[in-house]
C-alpha positions as CSV (number, residue, x, y, z in Angstrom):
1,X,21.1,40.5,-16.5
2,X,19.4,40.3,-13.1
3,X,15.2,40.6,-13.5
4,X,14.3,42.2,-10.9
5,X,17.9,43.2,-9.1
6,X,20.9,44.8,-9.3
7,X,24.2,42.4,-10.6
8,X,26.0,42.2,-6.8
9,X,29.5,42.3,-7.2
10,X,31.3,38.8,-6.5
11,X,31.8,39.2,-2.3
12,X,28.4,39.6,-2.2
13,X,25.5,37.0,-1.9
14,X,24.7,35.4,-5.2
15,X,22.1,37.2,-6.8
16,X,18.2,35.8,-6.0
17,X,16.7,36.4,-9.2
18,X,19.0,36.2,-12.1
19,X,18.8,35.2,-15.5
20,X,22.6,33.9,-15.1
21,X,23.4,30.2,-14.7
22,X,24.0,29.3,-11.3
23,X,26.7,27.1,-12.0
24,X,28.8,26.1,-14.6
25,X,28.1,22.4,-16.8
26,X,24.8,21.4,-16.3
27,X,24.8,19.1,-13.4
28,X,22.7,16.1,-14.6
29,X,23.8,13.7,-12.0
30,X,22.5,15.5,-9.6
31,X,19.4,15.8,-11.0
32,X,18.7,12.3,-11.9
33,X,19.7,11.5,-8.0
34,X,16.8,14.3,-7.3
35,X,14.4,13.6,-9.9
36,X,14.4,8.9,-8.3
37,X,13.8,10.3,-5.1
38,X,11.1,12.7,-5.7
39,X,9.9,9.3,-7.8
40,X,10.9,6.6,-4.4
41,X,8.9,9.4,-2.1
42,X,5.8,10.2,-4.2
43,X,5.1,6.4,-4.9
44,X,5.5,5.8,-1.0
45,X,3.1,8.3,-0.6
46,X,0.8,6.9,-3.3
47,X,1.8,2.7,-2.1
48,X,-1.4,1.7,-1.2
49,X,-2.8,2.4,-4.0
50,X,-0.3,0.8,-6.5
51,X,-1.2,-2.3,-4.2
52,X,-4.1,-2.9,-6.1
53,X,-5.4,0.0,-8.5
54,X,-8.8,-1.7,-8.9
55,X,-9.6,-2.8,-5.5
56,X,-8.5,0.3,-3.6
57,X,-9.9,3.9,-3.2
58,X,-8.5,7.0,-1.4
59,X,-10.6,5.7,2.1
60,X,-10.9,10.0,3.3
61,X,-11.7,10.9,-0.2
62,X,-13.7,7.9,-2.7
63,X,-16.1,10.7,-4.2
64,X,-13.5,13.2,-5.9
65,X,-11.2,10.0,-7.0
66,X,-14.6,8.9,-8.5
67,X,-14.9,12.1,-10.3
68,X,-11.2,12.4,-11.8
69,X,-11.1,8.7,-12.6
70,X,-14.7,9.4,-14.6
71,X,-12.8,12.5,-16.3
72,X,-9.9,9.9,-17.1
73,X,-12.8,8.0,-18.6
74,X,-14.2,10.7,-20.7
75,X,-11.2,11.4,-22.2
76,X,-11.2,7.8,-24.1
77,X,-14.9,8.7,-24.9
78,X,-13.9,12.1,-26.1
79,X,-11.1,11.0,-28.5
80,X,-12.9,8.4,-29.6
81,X,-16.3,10.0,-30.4
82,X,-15.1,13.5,-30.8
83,X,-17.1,15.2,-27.9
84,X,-17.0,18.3,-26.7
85,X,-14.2,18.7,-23.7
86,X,-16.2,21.3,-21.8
87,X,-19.6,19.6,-21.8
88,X,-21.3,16.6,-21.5
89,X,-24.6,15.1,-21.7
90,X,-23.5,11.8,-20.1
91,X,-23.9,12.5,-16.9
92,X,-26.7,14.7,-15.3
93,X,-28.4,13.5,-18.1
94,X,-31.0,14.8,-19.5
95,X,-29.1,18.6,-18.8
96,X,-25.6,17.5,-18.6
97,X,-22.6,18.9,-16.8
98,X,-20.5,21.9,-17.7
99,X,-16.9,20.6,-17.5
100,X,-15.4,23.9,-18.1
101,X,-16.5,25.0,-15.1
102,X,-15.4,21.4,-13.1
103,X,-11.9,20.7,-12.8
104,X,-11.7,19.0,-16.0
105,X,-7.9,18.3,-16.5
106,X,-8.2,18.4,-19.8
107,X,-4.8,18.1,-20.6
108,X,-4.2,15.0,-18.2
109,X,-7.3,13.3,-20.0
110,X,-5.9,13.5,-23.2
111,X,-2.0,12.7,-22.4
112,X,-3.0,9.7,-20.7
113,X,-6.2,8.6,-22.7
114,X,-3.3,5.1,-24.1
115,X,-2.5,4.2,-20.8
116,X,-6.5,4.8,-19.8
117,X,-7.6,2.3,-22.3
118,X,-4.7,0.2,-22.0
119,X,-5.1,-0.5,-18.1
120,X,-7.9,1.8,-16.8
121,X,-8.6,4.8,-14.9
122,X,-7.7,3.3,-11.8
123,X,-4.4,2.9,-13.3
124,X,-3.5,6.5,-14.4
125,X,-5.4,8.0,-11.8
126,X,-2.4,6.7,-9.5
127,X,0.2,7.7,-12.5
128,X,-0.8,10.9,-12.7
129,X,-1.0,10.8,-8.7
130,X,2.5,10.0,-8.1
131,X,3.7,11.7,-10.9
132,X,2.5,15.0,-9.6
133,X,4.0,14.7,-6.5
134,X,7.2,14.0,-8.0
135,X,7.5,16.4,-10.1
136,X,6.3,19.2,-8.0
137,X,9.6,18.6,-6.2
138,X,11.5,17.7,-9.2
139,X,10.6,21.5,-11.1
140,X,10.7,23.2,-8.0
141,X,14.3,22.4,-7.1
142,X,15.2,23.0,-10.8
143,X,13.4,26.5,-10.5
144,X,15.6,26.5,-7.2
145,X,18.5,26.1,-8.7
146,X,18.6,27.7,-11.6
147,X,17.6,31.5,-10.2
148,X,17.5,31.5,-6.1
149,X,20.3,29.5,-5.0
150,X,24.2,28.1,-5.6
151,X,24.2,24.3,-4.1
152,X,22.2,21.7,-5.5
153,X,21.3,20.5,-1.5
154,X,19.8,23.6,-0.8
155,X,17.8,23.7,-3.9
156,X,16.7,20.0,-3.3
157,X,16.0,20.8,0.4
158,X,13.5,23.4,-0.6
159,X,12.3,22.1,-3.7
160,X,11.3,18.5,-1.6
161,X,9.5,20.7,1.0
162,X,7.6,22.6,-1.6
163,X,6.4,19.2,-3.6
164,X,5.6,17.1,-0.5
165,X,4.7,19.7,1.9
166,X,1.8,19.0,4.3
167,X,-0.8,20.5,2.1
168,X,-0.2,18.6,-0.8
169,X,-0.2,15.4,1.1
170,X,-3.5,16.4,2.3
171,X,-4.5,17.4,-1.6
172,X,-2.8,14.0,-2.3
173,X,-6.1,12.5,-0.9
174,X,-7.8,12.6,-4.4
175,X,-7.1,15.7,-6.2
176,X,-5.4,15.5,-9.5
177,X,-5.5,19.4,-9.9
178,X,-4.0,20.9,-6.5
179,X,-1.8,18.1,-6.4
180,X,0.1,19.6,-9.5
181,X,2.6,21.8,-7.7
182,X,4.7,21.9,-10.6
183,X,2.6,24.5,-12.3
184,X,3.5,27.1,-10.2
185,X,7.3,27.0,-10.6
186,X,7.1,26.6,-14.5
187,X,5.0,29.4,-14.6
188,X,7.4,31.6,-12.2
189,X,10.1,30.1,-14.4
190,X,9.0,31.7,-17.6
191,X,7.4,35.3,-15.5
192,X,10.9,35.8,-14.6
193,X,12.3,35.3,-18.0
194,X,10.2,38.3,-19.6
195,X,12.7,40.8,-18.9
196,X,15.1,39.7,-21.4
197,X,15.4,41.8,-24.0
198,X,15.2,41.0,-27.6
199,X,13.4,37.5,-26.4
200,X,10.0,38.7,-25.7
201,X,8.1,37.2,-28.1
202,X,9.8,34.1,-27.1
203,X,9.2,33.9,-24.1
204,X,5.6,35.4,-24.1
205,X,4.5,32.2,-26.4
206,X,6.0,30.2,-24.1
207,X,4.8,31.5,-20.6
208,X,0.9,31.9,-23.1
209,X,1.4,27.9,-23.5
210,X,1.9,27.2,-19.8
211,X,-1.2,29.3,-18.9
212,X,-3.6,27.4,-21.3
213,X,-2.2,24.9,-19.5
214,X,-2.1,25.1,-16.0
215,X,-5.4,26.8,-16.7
216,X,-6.9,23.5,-18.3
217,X,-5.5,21.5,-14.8
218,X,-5.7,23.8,-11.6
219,X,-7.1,27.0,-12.8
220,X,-7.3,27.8,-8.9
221,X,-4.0,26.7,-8.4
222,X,-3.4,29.0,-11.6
223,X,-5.1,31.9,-10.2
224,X,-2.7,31.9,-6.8
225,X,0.2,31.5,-8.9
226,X,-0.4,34.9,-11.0
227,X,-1.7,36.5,-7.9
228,X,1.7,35.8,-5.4
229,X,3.5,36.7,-9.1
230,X,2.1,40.0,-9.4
231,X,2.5,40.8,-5.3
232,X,6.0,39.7,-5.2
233,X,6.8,41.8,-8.3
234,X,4.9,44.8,-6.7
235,X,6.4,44.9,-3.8
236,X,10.2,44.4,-4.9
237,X,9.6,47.1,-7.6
238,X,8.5,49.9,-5.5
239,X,11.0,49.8,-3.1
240,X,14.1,52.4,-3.6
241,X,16.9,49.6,-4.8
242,X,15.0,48.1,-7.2
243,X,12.7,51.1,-8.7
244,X,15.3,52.3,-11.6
245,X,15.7,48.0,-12.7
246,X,12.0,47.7,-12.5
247,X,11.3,50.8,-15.1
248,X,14.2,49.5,-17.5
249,X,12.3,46.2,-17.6
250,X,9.2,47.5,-17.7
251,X,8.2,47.6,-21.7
252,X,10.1,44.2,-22.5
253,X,7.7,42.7,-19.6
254,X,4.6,44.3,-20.8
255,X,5.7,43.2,-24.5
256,X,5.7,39.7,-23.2
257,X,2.6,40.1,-21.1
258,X,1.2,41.1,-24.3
259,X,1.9,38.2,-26.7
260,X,1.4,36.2,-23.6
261,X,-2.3,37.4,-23.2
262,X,-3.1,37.0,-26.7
263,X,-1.9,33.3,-27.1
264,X,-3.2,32.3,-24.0
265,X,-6.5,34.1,-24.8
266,X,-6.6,32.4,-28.5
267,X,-6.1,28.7,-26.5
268,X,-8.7,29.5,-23.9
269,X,-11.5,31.8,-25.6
270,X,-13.7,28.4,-25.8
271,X,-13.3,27.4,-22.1
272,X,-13.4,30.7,-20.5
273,X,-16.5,30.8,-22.7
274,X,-18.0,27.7,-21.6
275,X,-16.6,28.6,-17.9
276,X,-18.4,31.6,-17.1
277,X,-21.2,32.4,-19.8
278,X,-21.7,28.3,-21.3
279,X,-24.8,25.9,-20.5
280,X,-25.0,24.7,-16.7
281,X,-22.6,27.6,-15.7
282,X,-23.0,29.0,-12.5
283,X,-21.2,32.1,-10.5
284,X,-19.1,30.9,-7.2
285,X,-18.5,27.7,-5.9
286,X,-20.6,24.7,-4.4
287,X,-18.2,25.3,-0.8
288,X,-18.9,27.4,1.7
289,X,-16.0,29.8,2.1
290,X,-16.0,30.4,5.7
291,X,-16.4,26.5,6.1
292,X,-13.2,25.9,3.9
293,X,-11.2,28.6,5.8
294,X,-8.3,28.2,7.9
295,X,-8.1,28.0,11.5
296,X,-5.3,30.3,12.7
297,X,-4.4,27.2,15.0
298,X,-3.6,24.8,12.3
299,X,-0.5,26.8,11.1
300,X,0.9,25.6,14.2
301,X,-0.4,22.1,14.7
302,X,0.8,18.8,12.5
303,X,-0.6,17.3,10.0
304,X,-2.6,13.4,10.4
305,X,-0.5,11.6,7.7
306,X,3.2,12.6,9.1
307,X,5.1,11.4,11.3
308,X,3.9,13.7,14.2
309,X,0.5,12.7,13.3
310,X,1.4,9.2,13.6
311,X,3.0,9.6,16.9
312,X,-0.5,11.1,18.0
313,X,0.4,15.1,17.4
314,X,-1.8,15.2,14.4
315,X,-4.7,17.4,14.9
316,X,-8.5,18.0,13.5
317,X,-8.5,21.5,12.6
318,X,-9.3,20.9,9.1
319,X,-12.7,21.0,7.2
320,X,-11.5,17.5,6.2
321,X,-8.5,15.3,5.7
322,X,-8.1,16.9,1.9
323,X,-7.9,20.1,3.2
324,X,-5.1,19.9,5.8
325,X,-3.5,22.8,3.8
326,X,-0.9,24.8,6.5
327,X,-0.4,22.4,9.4
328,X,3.4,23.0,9.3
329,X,3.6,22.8,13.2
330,X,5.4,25.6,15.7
331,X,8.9,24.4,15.6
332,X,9.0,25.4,11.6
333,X,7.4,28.1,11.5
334,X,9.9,29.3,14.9
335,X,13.1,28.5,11.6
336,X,11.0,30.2,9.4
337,X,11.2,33.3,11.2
338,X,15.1,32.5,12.5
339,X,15.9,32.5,9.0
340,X,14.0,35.5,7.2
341,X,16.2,37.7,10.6
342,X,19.4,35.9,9.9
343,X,19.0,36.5,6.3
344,X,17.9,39.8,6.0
345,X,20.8,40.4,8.5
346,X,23.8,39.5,6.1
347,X,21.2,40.5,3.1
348,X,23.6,42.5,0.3
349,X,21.6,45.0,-1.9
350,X,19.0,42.8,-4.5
351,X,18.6,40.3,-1.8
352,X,17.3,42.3,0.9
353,X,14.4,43.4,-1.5
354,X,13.6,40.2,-2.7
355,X,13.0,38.6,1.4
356,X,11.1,41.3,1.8
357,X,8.8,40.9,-1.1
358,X,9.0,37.4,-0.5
359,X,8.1,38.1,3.2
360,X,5.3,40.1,2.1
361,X,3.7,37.5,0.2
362,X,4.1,34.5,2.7
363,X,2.4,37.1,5.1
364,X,-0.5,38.2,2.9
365,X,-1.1,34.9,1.7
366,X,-1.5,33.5,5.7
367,X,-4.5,36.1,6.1
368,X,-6.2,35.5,3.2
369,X,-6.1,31.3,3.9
370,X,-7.9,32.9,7.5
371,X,-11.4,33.7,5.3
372,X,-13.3,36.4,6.0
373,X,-14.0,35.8,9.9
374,X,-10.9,34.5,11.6
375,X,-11.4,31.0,13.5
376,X,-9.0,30.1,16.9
377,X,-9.1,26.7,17.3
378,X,-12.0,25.4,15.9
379,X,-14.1,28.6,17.9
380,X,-15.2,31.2,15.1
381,X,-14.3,35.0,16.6
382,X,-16.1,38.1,15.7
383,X,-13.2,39.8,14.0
384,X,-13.5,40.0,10.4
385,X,-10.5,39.7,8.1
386,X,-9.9,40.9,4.6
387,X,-11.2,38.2,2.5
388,X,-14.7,39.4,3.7
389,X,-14.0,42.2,1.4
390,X,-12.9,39.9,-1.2
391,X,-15.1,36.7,-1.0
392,X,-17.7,38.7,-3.6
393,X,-15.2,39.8,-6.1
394,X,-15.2,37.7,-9.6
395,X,-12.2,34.6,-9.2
396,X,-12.2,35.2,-5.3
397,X,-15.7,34.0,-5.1
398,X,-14.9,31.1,-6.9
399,X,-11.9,30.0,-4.2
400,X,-12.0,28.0,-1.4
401,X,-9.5,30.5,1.0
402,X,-7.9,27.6,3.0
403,X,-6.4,26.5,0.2
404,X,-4.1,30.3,-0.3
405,X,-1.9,28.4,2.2
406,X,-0.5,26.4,-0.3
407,X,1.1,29.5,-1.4
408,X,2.5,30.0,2.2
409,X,4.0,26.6,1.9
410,X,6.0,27.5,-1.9
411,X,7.3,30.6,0.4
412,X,8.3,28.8,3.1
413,X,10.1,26.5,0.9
414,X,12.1,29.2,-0.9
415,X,12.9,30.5,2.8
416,X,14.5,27.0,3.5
417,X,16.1,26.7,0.4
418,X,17.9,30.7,1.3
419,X,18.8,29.4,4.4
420,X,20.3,25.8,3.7
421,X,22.2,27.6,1.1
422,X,23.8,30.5,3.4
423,X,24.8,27.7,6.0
424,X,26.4,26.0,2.7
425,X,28.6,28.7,1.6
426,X,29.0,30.9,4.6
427,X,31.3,30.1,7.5
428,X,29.9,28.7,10.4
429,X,31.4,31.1,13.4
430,X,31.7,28.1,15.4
431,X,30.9,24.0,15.3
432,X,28.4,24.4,17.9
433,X,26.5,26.7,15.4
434,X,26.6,24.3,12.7
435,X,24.9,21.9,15.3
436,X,22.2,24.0,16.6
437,X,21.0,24.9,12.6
438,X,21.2,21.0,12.1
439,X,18.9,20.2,14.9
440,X,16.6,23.2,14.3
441,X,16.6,21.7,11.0
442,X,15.7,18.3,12.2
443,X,12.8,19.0,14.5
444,X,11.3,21.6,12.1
445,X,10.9,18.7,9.3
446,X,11.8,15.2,10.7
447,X,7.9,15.3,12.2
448,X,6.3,16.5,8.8
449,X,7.7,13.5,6.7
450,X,4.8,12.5,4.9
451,X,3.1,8.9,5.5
452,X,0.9,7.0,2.7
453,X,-2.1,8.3,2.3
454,X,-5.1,5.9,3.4
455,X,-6.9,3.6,1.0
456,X,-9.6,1.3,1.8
457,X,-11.0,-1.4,-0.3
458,X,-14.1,-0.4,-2.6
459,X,-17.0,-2.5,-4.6
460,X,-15.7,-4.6,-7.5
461,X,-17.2,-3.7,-10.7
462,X,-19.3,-5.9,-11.7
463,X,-19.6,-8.8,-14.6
464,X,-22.6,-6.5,-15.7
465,X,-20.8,-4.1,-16.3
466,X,-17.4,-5.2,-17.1
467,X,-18.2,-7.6,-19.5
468,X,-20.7,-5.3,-21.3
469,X,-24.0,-7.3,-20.2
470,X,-26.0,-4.3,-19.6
471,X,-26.0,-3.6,-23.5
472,X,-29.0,-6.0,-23.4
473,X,-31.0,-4.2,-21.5
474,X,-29.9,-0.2,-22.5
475,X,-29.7,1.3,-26.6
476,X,-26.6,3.0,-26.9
477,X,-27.1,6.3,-26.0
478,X,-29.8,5.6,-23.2
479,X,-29.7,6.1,-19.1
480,X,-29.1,3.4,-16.8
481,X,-27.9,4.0,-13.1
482,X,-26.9,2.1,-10.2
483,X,-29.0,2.3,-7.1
484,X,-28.1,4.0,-5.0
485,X,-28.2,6.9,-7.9
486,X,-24.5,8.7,-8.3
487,X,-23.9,11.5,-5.8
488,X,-20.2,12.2,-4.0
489,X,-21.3,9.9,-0.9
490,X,-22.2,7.2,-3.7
491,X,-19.9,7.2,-6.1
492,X,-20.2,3.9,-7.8
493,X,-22.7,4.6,-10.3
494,X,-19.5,7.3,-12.1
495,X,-17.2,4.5,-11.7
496,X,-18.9,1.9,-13.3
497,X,-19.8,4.6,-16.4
498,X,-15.9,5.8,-16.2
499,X,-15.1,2.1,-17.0
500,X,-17.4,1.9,-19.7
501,X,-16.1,4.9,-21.4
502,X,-12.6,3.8,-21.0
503,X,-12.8,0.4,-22.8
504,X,-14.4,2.3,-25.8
505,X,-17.4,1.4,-28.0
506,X,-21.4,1.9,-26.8
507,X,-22.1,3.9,-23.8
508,X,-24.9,4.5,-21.1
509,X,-25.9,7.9,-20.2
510,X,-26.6,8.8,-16.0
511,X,-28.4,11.0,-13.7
512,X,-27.1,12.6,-11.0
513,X,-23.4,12.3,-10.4
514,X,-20.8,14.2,-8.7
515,X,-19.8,17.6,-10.0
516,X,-19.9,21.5,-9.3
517,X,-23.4,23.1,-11.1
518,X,-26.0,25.4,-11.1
519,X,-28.7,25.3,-7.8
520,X,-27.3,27.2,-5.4
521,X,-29.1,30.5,-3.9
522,X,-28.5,33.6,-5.7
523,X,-27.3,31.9,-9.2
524,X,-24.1,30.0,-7.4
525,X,-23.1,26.5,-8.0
526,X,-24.3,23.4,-5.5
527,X,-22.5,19.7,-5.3
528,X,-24.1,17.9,-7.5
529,X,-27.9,17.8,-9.2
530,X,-31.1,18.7,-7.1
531,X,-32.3,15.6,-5.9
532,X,-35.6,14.7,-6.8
533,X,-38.3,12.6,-4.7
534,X,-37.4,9.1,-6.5
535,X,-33.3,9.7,-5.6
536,X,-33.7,10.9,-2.6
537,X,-35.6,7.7,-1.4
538,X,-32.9,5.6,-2.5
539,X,-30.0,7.8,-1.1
540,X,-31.9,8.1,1.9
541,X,-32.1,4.1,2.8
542,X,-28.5,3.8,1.5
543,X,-26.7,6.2,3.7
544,X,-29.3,6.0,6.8
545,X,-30.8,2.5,6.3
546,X,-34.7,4.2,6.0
547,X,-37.0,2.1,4.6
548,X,-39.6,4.3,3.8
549,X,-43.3,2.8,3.6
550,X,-44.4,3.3,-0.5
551,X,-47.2,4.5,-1.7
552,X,-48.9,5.3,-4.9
553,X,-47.2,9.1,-4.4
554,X,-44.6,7.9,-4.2
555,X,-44.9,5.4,-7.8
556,X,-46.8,8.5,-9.1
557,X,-43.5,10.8,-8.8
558,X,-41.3,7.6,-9.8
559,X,-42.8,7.2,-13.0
560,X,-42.6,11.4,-13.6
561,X,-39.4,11.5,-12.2
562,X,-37.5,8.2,-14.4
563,X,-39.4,9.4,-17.5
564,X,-38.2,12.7,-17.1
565,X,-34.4,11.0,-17.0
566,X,-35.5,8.5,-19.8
567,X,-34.3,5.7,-17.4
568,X,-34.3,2.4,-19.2
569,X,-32.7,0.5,-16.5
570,X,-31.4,0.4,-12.7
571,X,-29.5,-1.8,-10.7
572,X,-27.9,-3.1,-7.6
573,X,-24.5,-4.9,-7.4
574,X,-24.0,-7.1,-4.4
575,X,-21.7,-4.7,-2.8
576,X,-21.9,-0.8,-2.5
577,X,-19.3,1.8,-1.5
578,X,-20.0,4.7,0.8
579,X,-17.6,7.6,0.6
580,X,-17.9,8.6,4.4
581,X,-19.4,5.8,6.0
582,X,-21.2,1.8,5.6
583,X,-24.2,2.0,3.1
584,X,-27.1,0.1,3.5
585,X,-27.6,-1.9,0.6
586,X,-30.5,-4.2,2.1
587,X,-32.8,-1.1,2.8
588,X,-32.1,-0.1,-1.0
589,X,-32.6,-3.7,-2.0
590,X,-35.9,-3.4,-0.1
591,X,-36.6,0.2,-1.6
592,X,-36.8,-0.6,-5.2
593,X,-38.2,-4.2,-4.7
594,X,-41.1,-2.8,-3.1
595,X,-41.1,0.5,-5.7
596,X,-40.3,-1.2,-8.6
597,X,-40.8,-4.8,-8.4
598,X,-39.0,-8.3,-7.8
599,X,-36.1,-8.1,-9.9
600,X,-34.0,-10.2,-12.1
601,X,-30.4,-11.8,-11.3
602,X,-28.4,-10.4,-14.3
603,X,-24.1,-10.5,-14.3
604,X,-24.1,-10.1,-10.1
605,X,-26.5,-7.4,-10.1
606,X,-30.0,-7.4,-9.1
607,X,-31.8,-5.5,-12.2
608,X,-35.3,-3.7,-12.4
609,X,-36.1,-2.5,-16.4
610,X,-37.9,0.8,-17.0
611,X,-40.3,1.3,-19.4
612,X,-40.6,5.3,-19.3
613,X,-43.6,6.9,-18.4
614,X,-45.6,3.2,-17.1
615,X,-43.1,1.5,-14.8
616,X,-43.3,1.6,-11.6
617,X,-46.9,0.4,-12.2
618,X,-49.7,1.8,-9.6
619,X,-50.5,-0.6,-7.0
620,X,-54.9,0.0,-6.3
């Protein structure tokens, strides 16, 4: 039974989505030869940091890999102390951080909380890394496969574009959740499944489990998904071919829908809670929308880790290196539209519906990546765009719009996957034909092949830490921190605390740290916590080497500000990271001696103890 098409007869093109097997036997070979080199490409991508998990950091991205590795942390600490998944206390301590509304991976946490303990959060942060990568390619050529297309090459071809396509090697810089590709294509997997009748239930529990959780490890990503779901479905049903299909399937898919909503709701009333209504929740995001938008120009220019960018066509369009999101250059996008025409050309009845819906979304999708002003080339124009009427509207205003071209890049994919499959099984009229495909082919993709993603070396942990020294000086339970304090430009602080957590036993609360929370203006979320007076004199002579003159204000505010934390200790490891640039550790050295006091030499570190409410003492 065809979901959302008429059966074609057998001259005409094989039917895009169909419930029917796509080939006979299950080809396994061919899948293992897929699945190794989804495996060989994402852990070329990933190399540098397999090299040495514990001495290297993503070098464009060391606060969010400090973030996830913490998470990987926490979820030792949260197995083995029974804590609550969606809050903590540990860091931001004394008010603690509302995970629920983070990118908490939950689901990651816990699957990989043996290999965590067992070798680290260094170690499955690059598991889970790689891993993604690969099996975005991996599902989506499956997904391929199994409804859109009739050779296994073009499946791959489109499946590898859509796992290892420039934005996700952009994302591959440090996120865990947008690097998950794979959650879109199970989810589409099971949405076009609903229409089977007599299987609703089924498949409703099913597609209910898979939203609970992609929800628990992209619920942007998750959000996209559903949205491009519902548009593509939309548009196909309404047009005249597929309108009398659409009704017959209507109650089976709303059945579905049903026991889909209901499971889904039962798994996620407790985060959704905690997300929008729990302590520390906040309304919008910490990023400025029109900041993280796309710039029209990008679509057409390469991306920095490819092989254009290495030849020196890579461009600096983007908000940052982890946010390279379109950047498919002007030769694809130039197949892209060769394709949709030559498609849509030979199209039978089913197909033509489905480009067009599937047009429809690529091209809705592009404008709202634009934001709500459009930007040409790094110039902001005075033209606004539909996402300005958007930006405001609950789940919108929580999106970074950019990022919507990720969804451009799953279309474009599916495009390629069509196309390589129609040169497959349709005659050629002539050799030369084959040849000019072959090299459009060629310089569309040979110059987006992906290149490792950067990694830079990063502070050792220290014997104070790794071999558990600072229990001497902190109760279990208590807040120590690393000076500078945590924030995302100084990220050891989480590290050193996600290290902790992962080997078990006794653990030190922080302040600060890196993480989405309540601050902003108008109730929305800010990076981080408020810096007070007493952090922002340390993480002002680490990043900008200012040694400020200290006072007896400034020990007044110290005391108020460490009590208030319930600081017990702080210290300084011989070397610090910066996430963006060279810290100054000498002008922090110089900071707290003068603040706090000579301090003493304990396990590499230079230590100052806090006795809340007295230390630092006043100097008359």
């Amino acid at each position: 039974m065809s979901v959302v098409a008429a059966a074609p007869s057998e001259s005409a093109d094989p039917p895009v989505v169909s419930t029917t097997r796509t080939g006979g036997r299950r080809p396994w070979r061919q899948h293992l030869v897929v699945a190794a080199v989804a495996l060989g490409l994402a852990a070329w991508v990933t190399n540098g940091l397999w090299r040495d998990p514990a001495g290297h950091v993503l070098a464009n991205n060391v606060g969010d890999q400090a973030f996830f590795e913490w998470l990987l942390g926490y979820g030792v600490y949260l197995l083995g102390h029974g804590a609550d998944p969606f809050f903590t206390d540990l860091m931001n301590a004394p008010v603690g951080v509302n995970l629920a509304a983070n990118t908490s991976i939950t689901v990651f946490i816990v699957l990989f909380s043996p290999l965590t303990l067992l070798a680290g959060p260094q170690v499955s942060f690059a598991a889970i890394l790689t891993l993604n990568l690969a099996a975005s390619a991996f599902v989506w050529y499956l997904f391929l496969r199994r409804y859109l297309v009739r050779h296994a090459a073009a499946a791959a071809a489109g499946g590898f574009f859509c796992g290892f396509a420039p934005g996700f090697i952009s994302h591959a810089n440090g996120h865990l959740n947008w690097t998950a590709g794979w959650v879109a294509p199970m989810v589409l997997w099971w949405v076009l499944k609903l229409p089977e009748r007599g299987r609703w239930l089924r498949h409703g529990v099913i597609l209910g489990l898979l939203v609970a959780v992609g929800f628990s490890i992209a619920a942007e990503g998750l959000f996209f998904t559903a949205l491009a779901c519902g548009l593509f479905l939309i548009i196909r049903s309404v047009q005249p071919g597929c309108r009398a299909e659409a009704r017959r399937a209507l109650p089976t898919v709303l059945a579905g829908l049903g026991v889909t909503a209901v499971v889904a709701g039962a798994l996620l009333a407790y985060p959704l809670y905690m997300h929008f209504a729990g302590p520390q929740s906040f309304s919008g995001t910490g990023f400025n929308q029109a900041h993280y938008a796309e710039d029209i120009g990008a679509y057409f220019q390469y991306p920095t880790r490819s092989v254009a960018g290495w030849l020196g066509l890579g461009s600096n369009l983007a908000p940052n290196p982890t946010e390279e999101t379109s950047f498919f250059g002007l030769p694809l996008l130039i197949l892209v539209v060769v394709s949709l025409a030559a498609l849509r050309r030979q199209a039978a009845p089913g197909r033509f519906e489905t480009l067009a819906a599937l047009y429809g979304v690529g091209a809705i999708f592009l404008v709202l990546s634009l934001g709500p002003q459009l930007k040409f080339f790094k110039g902001t124009t005075s033209i606004k765009l539909p996402y300005a009427a958007l930006q405001h509207l609950p789940l919108f205003n929580s999106a970074l719009p950019g990022r919507f071209a990720l969804v451009v890049a799953g279309v474009i994919g599916i495009i390629l996957a069509l196309s390589v499959d129609r040169l497959l099984t349709e005659p050629m009229p002539s050799v030369r034909s084959h040849t000019i495909w072959a090299a459009g082919f060629a310089v569309a993709l040979v110059p987006l092949f992906p290149l490792p993603v950067l990694t830079t070396e990063r502070a050792p942990e220290p014997p104070f830490i790794s071999e558990g020294l600072w229990k001497d000086y902190v109760t279990d339970g208590g807040t120590l921190s690393t000076l500078p304090f945590a924030t995302t430009d100084t990220a050891d602080g989480q590290r050193w605390q996600a290290y902790t957590m992962a080997r078990g036993g006794e653990q030190f609360r922080i302040p600060d740290g890196y993480f989405l929370g309540p601050g902003g203006p108008d109730g929305t979320g800010q990076i981080g916590a408020t810096q007070r007076h007493t952090d922002w004199l340390f993480f002002r002579a680490a990043l900008y080497g200012y040694v400020a003159p200290i006072d007896d204000h400034d020990r007044d505010q110290a005391r108020e500000d460490l009590a208030d934390w319930n600081i017990q200790a702080v210290f300084l490891p011989e070397w610090i990271t910066g996430s963006h640039s060279p810290l100054f550790r000498a002008a922090v050295e110089v900071t707290a001696t003068d603040l706090l006091g000579e301090p003493e030499h304990v396990g590499g570190v230079l230590l100052w103890r806090i006795r809340p409410g007295i230390d630092p003492v006043a100097r008359g």
